[in-house]
VODOLUM-795948 format. One record per residue: residue number from 1; residue in three letters; x negated, y negated, z negated of N, C-alpha, C in turn. Coordinates in nm, 2 decimals, always signed. Layout:
- nr|rest|neast|nnorth|nup|caeast|canorth|caup|ceast|cnorth|cup
- NUM|ALA|X|Y|Z|X|Y|Z|X|Y|Z
...
***
This chain:
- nr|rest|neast|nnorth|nup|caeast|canorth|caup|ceast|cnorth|cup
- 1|UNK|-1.52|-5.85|-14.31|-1.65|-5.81|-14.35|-1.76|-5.87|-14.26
- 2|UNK|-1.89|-5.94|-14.33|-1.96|-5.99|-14.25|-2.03|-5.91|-14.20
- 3|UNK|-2.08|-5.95|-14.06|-2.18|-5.84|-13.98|-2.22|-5.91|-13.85
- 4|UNK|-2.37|-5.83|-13.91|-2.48|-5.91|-13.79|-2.52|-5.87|-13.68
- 5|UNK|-2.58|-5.85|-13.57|-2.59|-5.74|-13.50|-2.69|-5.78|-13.39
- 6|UNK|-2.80|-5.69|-13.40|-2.91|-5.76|-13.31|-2.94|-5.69|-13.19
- 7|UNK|-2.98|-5.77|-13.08|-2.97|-5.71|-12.95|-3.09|-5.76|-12.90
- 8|UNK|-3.13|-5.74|-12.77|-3.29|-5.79|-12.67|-3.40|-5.74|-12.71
- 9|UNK|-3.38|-5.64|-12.79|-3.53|-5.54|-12.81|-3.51|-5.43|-12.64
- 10|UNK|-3.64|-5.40|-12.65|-3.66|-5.31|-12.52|-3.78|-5.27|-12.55
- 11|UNK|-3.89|-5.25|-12.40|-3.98|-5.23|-12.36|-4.06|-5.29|-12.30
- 12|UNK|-4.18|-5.34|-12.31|-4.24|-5.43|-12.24|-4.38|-5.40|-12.30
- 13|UNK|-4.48|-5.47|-12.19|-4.63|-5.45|-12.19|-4.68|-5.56|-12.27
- 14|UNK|-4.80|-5.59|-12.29|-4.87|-5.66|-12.36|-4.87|-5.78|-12.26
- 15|UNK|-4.83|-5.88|-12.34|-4.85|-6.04|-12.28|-4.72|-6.09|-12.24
- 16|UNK|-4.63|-5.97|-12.27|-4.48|-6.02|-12.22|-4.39|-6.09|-12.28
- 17|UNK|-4.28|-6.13|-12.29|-4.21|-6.18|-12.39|-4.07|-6.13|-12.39
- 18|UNK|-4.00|-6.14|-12.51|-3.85|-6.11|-12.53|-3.81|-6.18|-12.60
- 19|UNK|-3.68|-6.22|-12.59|-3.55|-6.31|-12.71|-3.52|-6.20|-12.81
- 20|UNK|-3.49|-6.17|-12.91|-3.36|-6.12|-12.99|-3.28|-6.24|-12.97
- 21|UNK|-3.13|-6.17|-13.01|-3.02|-6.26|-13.03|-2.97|-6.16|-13.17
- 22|UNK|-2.90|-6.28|-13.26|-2.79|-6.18|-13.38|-2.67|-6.27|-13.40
- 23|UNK|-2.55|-6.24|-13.32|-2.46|-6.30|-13.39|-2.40|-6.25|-13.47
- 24|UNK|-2.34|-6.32|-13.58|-2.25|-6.31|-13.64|-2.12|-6.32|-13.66
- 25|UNK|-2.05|-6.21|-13.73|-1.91|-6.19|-13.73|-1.86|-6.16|-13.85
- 26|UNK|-1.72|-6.23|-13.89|-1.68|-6.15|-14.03|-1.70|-6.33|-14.11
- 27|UNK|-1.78|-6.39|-14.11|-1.79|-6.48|-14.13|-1.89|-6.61|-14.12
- 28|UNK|-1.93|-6.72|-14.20|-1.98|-6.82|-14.12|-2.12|-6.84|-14.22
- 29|UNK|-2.27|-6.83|-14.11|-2.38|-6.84|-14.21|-2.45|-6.94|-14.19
- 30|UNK|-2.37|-7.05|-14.15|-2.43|-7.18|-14.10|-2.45|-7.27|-14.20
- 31|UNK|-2.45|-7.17|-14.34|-2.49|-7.30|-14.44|-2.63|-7.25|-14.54
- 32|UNK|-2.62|-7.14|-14.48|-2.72|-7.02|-14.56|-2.88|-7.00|-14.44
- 33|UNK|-2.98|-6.99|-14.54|-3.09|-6.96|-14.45|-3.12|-6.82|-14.37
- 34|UNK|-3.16|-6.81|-14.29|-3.16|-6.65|-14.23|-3.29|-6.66|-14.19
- 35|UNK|-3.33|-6.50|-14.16|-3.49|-6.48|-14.13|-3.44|-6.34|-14.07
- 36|UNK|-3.59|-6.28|-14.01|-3.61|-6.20|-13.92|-3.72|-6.14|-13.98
- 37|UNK|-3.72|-5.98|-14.01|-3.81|-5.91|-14.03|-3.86|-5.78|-13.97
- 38|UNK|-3.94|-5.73|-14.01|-3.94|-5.58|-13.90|-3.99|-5.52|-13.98
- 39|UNK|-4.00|-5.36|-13.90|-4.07|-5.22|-14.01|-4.08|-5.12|-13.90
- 40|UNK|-4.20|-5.07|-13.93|-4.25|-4.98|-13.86|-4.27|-4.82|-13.95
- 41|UNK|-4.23|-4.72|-13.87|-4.20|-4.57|-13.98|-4.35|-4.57|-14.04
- 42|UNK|-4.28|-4.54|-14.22|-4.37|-4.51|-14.31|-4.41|-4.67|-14.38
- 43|UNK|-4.41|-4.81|-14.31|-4.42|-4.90|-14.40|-4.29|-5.02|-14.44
- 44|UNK|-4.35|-5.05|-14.53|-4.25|-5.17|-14.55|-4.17|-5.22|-14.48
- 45|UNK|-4.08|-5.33|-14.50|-3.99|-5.37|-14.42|-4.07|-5.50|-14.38
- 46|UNK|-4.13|-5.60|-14.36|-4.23|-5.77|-14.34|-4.14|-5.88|-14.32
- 47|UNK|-4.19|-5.96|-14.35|-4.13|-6.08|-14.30|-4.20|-6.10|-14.19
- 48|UNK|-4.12|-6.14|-14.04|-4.13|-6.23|-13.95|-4.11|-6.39|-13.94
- 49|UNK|-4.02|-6.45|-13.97|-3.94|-6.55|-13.95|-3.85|-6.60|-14.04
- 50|UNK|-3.86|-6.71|-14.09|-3.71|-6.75|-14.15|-3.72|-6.91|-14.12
- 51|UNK|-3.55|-6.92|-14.10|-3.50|-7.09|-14.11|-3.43|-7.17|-14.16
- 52|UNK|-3.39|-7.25|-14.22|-3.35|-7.32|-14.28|-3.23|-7.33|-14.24
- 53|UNK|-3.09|-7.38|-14.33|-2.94|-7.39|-14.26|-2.90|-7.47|-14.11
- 54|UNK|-3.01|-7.57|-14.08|-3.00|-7.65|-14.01|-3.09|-7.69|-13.90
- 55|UNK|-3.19|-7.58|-13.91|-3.29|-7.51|-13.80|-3.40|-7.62|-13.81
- 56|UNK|-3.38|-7.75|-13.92|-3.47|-7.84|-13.94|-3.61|-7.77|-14.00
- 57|UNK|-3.64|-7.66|-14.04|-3.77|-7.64|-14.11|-3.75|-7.43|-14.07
- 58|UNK|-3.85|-7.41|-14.07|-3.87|-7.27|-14.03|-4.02|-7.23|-14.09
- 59|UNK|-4.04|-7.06|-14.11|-4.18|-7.03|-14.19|-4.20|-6.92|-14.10
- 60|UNK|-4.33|-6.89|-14.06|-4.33|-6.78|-14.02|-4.47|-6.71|-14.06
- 61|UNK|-4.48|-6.56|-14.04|-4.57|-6.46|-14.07|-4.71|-6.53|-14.04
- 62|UNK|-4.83|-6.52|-14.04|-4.97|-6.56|-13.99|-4.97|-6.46|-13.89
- 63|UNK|-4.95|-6.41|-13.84|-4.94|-6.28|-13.73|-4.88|-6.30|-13.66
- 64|UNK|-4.76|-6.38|-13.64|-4.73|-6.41|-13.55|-4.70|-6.57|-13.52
- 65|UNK|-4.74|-6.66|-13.60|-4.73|-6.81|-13.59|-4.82|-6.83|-13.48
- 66|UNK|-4.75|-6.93|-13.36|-4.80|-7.00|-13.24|-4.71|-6.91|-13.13
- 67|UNK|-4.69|-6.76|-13.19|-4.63|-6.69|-13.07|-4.47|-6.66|-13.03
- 68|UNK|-4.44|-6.65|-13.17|-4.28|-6.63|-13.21|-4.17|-6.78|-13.25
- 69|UNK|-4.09|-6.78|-13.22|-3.99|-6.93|-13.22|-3.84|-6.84|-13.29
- 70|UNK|-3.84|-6.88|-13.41|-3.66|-6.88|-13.44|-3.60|-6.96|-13.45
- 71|UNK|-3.47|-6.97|-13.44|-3.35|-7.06|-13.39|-3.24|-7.02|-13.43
- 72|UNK|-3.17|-7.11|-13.47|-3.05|-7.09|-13.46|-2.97|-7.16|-13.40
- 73|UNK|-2.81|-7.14|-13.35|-2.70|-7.22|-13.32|-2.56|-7.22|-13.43
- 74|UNK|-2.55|-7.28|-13.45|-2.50|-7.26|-13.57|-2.35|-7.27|-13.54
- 75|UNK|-2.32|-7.35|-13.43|-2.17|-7.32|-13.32|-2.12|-7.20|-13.27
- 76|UNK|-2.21|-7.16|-13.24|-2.21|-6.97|-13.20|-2.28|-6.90|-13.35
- 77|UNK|-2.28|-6.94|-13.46|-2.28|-6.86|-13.53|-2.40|-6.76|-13.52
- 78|UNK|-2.51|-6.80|-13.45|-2.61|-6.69|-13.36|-2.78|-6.76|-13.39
- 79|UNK|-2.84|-6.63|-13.44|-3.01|-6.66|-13.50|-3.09|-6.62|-13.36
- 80|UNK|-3.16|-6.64|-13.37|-3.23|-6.60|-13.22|-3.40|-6.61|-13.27
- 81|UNK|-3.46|-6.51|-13.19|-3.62|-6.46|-13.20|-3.65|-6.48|-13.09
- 82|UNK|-3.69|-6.58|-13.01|-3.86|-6.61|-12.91|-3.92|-6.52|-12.92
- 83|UNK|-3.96|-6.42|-12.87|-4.13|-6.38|-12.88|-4.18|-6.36|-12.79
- 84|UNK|-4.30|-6.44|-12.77|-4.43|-6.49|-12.65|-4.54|-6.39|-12.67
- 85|UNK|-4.58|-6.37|-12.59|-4.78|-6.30|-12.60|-4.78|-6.26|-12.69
- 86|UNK|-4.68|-6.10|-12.68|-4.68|-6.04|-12.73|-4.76|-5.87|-12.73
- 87|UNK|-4.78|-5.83|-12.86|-4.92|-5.75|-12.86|-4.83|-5.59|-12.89
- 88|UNK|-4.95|-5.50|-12.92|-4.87|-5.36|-12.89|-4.81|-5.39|-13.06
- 89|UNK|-4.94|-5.41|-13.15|-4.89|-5.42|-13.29|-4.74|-5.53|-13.33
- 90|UNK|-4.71|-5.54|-13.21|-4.56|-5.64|-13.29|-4.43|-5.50|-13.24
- 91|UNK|-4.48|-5.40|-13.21|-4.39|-5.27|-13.20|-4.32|-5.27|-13.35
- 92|UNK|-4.21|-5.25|-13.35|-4.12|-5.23|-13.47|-4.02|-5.27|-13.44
- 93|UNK|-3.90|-5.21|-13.53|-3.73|-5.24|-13.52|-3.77|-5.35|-13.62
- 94|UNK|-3.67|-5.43|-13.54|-3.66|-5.61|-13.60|-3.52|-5.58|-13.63
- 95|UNK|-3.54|-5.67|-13.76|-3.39|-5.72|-13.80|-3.38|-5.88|-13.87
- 96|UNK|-3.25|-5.89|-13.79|-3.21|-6.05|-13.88|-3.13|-6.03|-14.01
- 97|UNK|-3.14|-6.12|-14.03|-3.06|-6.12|-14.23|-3.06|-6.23|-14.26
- 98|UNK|-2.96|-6.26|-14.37|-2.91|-6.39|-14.41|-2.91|-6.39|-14.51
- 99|UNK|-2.91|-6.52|-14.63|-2.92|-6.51|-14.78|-2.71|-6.50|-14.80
- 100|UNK|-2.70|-6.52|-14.91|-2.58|-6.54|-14.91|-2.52|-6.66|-15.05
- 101|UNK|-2.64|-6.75|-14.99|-2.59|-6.90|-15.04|-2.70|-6.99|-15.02
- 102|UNK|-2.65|-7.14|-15.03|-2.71|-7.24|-14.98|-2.88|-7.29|-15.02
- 103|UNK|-2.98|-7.15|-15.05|-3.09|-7.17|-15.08|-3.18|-7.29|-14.99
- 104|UNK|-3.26|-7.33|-15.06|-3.36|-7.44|-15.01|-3.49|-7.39|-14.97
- 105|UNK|-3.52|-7.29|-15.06|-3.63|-7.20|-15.01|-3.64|-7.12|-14.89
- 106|UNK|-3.76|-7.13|-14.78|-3.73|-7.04|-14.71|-3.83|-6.92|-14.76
- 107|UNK|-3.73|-6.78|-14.84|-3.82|-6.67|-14.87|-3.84|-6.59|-14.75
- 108|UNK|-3.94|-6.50|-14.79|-4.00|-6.44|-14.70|-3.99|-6.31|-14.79
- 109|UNK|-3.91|-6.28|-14.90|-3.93|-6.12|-14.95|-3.75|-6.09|-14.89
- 110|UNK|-3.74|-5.98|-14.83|-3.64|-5.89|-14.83|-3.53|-5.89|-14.95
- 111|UNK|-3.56|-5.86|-15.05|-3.50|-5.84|-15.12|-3.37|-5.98|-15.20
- 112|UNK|-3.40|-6.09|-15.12|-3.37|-6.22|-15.13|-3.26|-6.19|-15.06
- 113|UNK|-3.26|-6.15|-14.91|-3.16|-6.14|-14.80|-3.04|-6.08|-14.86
- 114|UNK|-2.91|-6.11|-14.83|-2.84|-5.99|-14.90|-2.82|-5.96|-14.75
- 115|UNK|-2.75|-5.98|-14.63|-2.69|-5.94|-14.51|-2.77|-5.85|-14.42
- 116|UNK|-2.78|-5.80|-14.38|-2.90|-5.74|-14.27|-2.82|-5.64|-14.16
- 117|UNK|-2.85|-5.65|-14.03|-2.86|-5.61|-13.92|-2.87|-5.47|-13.87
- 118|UNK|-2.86|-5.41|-13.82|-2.87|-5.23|-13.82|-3.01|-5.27|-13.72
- 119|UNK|-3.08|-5.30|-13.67|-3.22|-5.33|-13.62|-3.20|-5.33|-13.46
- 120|UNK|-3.28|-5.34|-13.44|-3.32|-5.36|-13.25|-3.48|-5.30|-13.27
- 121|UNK|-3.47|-5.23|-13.12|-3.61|-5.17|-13.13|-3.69|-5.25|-13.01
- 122|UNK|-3.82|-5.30|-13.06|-3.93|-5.39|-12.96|-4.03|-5.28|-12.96
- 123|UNK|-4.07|-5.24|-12.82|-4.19|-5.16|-12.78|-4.28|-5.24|-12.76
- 124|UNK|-4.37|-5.27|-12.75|-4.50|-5.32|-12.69|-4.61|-5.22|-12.65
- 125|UNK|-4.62|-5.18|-12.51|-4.78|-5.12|-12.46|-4.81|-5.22|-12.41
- 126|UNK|-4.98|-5.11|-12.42|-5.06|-5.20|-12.38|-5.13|-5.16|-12.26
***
């Protein structure tokens, strides 16, 4: 059974930075695009981040473009979230997700993802 699982959320002040990491187990998503989204209680789930199978091309949010970097390794099977100068508003449980086929598109709606992550929680004070 595939399964993703995301870790490097914490606590931290404004201007600080953290990694997520999400590896993968159960099987191999190194041919499929993955992204990173978050939600905060009471709204939506957003797009953060998404990348392409081959980490050649990547999209991200206007809210967080210049500050956030995704990645992946696709030998370790593992998506990874950068996040730099970071503000109280990027507070939310993040999660990674994957499509579950060789799309060209990098979407940005949830409902595209089929895999998803039980979340990691990022605090940001200020």
């Amino acid at each position: 059974q595939a399964q993703l699982v995301e870790s490097g959320g914490g606590l931290v002040q404004a201007g600080a930075s953290l990694t997520l990491s999400c590896p993968a187990s159960g099987r191999t998503f190194s041919s499929v695009p993955m992204g990173w989204f978050r939600q905060t209680p009471g709204k939506e789930r957003e797009f953060v981040a998404a990348i392409n199978w081959n980490g050649y091309r990547t999209s991200y949010a206007d809210s967080v473009k210049g500050r956030f970097t995704i990645s992946r390794d696709n030998a370790k099977n593992t998506l990874s979230l950068q996040m730099n100068s970071l503000k109280p508003e990027d507070t939310a449980v993040y999660y990674c997700a994957a499509r579950n086929g060789p799309y060209t598109v990098l979407s940005n709606r949830k409902n595209d993802y089929q895999y998803w992550g039980q979340g990691t929680q990022v605090t940001v004070s200020s």
